[in-house]
N, C-alpha and C positions, 0 to 999 in steps of 0.2 A: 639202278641206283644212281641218282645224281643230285648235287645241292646247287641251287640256286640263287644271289640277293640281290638288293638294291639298296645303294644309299642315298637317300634324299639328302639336294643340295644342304640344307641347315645342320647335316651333320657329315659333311665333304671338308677338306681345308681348305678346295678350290672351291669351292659353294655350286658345282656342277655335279648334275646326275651320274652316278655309279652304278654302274651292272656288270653282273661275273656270274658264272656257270662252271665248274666241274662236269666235264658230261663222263659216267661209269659204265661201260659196255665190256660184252666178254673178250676176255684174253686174246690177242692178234686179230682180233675184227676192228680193222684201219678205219681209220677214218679224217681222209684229207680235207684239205680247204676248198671248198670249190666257189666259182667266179661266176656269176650269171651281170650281164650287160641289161640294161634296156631292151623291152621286145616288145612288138608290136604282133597282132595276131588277126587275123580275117573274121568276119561276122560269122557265129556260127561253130567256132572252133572250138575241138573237145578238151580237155585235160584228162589221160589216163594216168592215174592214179594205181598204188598198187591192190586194192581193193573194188574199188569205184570209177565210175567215169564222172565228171562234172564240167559246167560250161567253160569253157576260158573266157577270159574278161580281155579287154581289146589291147591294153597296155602293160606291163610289170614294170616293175622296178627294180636299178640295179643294186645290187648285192651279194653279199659275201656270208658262207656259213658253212658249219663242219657235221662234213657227212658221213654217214656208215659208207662203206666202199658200196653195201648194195644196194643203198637206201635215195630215193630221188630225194626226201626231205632231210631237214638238217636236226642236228643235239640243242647247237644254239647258230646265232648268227645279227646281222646287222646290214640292214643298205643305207641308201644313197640320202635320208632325211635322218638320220640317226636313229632310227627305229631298232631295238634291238630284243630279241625274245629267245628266251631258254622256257624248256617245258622239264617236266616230272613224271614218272609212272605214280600212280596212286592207286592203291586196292581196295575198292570198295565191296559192297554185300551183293548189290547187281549183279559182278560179275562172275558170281556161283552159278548161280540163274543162265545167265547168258550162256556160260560151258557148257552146260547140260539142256541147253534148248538147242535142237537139229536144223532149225528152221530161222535162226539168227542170220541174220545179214550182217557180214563183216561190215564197218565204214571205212574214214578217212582213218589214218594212223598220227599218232601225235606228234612226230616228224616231220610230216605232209603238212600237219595246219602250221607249225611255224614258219617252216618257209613258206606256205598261203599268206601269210600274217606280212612276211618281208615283202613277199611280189607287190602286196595288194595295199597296207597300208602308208600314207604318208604321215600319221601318226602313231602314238600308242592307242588313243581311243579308238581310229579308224580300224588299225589291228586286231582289238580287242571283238570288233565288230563283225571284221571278216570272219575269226574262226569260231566265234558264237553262232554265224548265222548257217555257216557251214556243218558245225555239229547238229543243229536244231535241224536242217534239212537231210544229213547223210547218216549220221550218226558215229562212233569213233572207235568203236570194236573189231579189236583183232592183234594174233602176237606181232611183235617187231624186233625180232632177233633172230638171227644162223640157228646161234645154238638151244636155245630155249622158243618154245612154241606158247608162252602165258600171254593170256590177251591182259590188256589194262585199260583205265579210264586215263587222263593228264591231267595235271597242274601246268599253270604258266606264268613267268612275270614278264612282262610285256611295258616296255621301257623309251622313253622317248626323251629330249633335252627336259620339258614342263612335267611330265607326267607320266607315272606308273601305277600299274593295274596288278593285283595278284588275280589268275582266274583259276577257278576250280568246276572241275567238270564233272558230273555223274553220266552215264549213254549219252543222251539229248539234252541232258540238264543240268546247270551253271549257275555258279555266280561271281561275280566281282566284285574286289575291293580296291578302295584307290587309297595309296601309300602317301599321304599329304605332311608327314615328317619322319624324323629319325632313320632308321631302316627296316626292312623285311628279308627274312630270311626263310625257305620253304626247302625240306627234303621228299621222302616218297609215303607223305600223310597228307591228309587235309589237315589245313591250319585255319582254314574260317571257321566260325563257329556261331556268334548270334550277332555281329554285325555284319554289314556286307553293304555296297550301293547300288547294283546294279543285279541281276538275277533274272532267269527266263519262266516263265508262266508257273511251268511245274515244278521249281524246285521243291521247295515244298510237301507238295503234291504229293509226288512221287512216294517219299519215306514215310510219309501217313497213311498212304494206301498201301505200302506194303508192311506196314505195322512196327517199322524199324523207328518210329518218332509217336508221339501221340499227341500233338498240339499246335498249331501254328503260332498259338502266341509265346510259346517258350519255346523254339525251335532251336538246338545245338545241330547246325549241318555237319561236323565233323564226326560229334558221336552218332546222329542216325546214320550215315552212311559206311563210316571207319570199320572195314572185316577185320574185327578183331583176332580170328582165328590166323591171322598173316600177320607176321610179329613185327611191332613198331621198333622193335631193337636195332632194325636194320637202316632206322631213319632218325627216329630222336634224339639219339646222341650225336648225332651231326648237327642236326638243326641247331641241338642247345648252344655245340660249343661253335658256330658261327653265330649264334645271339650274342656269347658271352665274349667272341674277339671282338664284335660290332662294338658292342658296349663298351669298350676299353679303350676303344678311343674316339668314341660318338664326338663328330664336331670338329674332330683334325685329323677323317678317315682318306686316306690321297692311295693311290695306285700300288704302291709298295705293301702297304698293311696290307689290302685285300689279295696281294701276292702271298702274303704272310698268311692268310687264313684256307685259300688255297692249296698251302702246299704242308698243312696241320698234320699230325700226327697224336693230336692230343700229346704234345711233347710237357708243355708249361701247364699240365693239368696235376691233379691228383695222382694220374695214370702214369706221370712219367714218361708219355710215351712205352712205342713196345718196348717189352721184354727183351728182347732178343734185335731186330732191324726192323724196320718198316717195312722191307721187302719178304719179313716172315711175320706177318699183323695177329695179334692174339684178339683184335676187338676191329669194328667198321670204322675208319677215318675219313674226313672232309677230301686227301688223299688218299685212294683206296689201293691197294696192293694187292694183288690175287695171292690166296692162301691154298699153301696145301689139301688143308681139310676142306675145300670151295667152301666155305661161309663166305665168302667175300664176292662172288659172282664174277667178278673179274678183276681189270685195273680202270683207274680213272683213263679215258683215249685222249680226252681233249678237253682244254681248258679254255676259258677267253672272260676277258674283262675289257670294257667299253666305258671311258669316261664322255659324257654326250657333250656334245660342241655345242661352241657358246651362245651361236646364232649362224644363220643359214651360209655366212660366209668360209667359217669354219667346216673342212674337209671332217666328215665322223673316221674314228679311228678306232678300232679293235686290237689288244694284244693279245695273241695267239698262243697256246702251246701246246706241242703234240704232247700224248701220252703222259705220264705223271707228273704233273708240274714240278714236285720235288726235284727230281733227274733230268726237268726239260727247259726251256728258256722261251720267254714271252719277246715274239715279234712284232714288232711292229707293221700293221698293215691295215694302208688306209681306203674307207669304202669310197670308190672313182673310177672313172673310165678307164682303164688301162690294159697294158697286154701283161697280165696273168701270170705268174711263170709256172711254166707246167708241171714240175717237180712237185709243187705245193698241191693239187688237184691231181695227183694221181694216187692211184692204191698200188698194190703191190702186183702178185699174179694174174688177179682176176681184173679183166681192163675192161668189161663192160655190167653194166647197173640191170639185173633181174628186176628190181623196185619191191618183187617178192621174196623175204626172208627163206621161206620154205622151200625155193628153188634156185637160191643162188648156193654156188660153190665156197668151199673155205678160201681166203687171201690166205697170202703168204709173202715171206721179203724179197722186194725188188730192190735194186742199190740206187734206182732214179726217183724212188718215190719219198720224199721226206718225212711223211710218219713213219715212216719202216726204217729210216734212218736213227731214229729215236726207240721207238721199240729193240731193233738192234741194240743200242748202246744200253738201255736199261739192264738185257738180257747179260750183256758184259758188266757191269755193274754191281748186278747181283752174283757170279759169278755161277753160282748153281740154286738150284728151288729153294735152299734154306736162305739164299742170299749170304751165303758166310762171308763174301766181303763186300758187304753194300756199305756197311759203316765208314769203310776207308775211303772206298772207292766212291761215295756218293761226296764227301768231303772235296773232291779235286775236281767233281763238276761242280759243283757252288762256288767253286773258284774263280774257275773261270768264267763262266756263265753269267755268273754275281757282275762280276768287273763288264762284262759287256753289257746286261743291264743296265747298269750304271749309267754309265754312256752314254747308252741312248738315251734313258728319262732326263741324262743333264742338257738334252740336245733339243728332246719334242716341242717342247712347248716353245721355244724360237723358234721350230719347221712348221709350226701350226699357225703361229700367227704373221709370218712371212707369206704362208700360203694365204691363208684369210685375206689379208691386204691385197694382195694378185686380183684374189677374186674380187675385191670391193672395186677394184678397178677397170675390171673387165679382158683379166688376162690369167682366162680360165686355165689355158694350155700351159703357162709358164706354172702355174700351180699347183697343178697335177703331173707334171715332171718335176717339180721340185721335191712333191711329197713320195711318188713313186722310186724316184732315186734315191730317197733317203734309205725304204723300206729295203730296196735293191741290196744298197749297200751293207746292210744290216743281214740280213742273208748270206753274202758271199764271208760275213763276221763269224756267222754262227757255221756255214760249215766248214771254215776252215779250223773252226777251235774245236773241231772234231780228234785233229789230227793230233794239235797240243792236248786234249785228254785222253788220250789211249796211249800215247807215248806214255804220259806220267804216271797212267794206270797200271800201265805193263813195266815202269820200271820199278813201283813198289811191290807187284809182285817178286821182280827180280831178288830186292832188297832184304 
């Protein structure tokens, strides 16, 4: 489970592209930031895949994106031309079919093509391009989880400063749509349905011949393909109520709001938000909390939102947060040359990448790896499975958390365009220290307000 949107500049404050992703995986499956630089590769060089082998292409590009600790591809992510892509599980009627065929070739996994999408594209259309041509050649089946073994088709939106694409996938066949105002917002359903601009030979095809459509010229691709026996409950109510934050304030949507819908609860709904805490959910939220009775599959791991820079002088920028963004705090970290800090790119017990779901071991808490630092405090947080004191105790991280926020966002946009300038000038280096120092600083922020929330937490326990 994970939500996805975009806001098109004409309804931004800053009149710049917006992308943000919640990524939903199960319970303590970590999943760090990881750094890949520029690389150059020899003629002839493979890419092993966890399914597949395919060619490598002579160059990548650098980038940043947040991984399953087992996983080589990323939930979502962003490099070095502002390129940024979150993807979606989607269940369609194929993939019945596919279970029960012995003779199925796994393909690429929908993790794999986003980061294909970062290596490979210097745009969103080039993006869009790489992981089309790559589904049409390899094809995209197979599970990607520890815990669960269900294969799936993806969704994508695929995000650049000009322009964004929703893409939606069946095996081998797709289509795309480009977002040319307001916003888009996608959970774990198809949301095309009889427009579309772009599409590969069979789509079509494909639902006609297998009798799930009966016409090309009134073609619904959401209803032919949508397995209705797999319940939308688990995704339309997300979708609608990030339509309905979008909508509220189409046209002066800035970094903050889309924080605000991120860290939802269906609080300002009908619903009142939960019953009982977020961290005991009686219904699926935009923030997801894992449930006793598992309806909920897990917690949300990772969060990120990317407003796209302005023009090529502008460093791209992602705000990060591990594990529930309710209980976690948005870093700043900018896509650039830099040395990494390794805290951020690591997982917990398990220090090397299977790439195969089915063959890696369970993570668990290390004290040097920064999602697990956050997972940690959640767990304290909520106090016990009911969460009996998340109410309080979620109140004292917003505190402080909130106030460093703050902060930062009253800081960025003077660090972005001081950098900018550098670069117009041709003083790359002072630019990328300027910007890497800031992100540094903001780091050594957030874990020392570690220490001032468990003090305050443990003394209202006291109290």
């Amino acid at each position: 489970m994970c939500d996805n949107l975009v806001v098109h500049p004409d309804s931004a404050r800053s009149s710049r592209m917006i992308f943000a992703k919640n990524s939903d995986r199960p319970v303590y499956e970590s999943q760090p930031l990881v750094y890949q630089p520029r690389k150059r590769y020899e003629p002839g060089a493979v890419l092993k895949l966890a399914n597949v082998e395919i060619p490598q292409v002579e160059d990548t590009f650098l980038h940043i994106g947040s991984a399953p600790y087992w996983c080589w591809g990323y939930e979502e992510g962003m490099n070095e031309f502002g390129v940024a892509i979150g993807n979606e599980a989607i269940f369609t009627k194929d993939l019945k079919e596919s279970a029960q065929d012995p003779f199925k070739q796994k393909g690429i996994i929908g993790m794999e093509l986003v980061r294909l999408g970062l290596e490979r594209g210097r745009t969103a259309r080039e993006a869009l391009s790489v992981i089309t041509g790559l589904i049409e050649e390899y094809g995209q089946w197979g599970p990607a989880s520890v815990s669960e073994g269900k294969a799936y088709n993806n969704s994508f939106i695929i995000v650049d400063p000009y322009e964004a694409w929703v893409l939606e996938t069946v095996d081998r066949e797709w289509a795309a749509k480009k977002v040319t105002s307001g916003f888009y917002a996608i959970s774990n359903e198809m949301s095309i349905r009889k427009d579309w601009d772009r599409n590969s030979i069979g789509f079509k095809a494909m639902a006609i011949r297998a009798g799930w459509a009966k016409r090309e010229d009134d073609f619904d691709a959401a209803h032919a393909y949508t397995d209705f026996t797999n319940s939308l409950q688990v995704s339309h109510i997300r979708v609608q109520r990030a339509k309905q934050l979008l909508k509220e304030r189409a046209g002066d949507i800035d970094i903050d709001w889309v924080k605000r819908i991120l860290r939802d609860h269906l609080e300002d709904s009908f619903l009142e938000g939960p019953f009982f805490n977020a961290a005991l959910p009686d219904f699926q939220t935009i923030c997801m909390h894992s449930s006793p009775a598992n309806f909920t599959w897990g917690n949300t791991a990772s969060s990120m939102i990317c407003e796209m820079p302005k023009d090529e002088y502008y460093i791209p920028l992602m705000w990060w947060a591990p594990v529930t963004p309710c209980t976690s705090i948005y870093l700043p970290v900018f896509i650039c040359e830099q040395d990494f800090p390794e805290m951020m790119s690591k997982a917990g017990t398990v220090t090397e990448k299977t790439m195969d779901p089915g063959k890696s071991p369970l993570d668990s808490y290390a004290d040097d790896s920064y999602w697990w630092l956050f997972q940690d405090l959640l767990d304290e947080i909520k106090g016990d499975e009911t969460g009996s004191q998340f109410n309080r105790n979620s109140k004292i991280v917003r505190k402080v958390f909130d106030r460093l926020e703050k902060k930062w966002m009253d800081k960025i946009y003077e660090i972005e365009e001081e950098a900018a300038n550098l670069n117009r000038a041709g003083r790359r280096e002072e630019a990328v220290e300027l910007v890497t120092s800031f992100s540094e600083k903001c780091l050594r922020e957030t874990l020392a307000a570690f220490s001032e929330i468990r003090k305050e937490m443990r003394g209202a326990v006291l109290v």
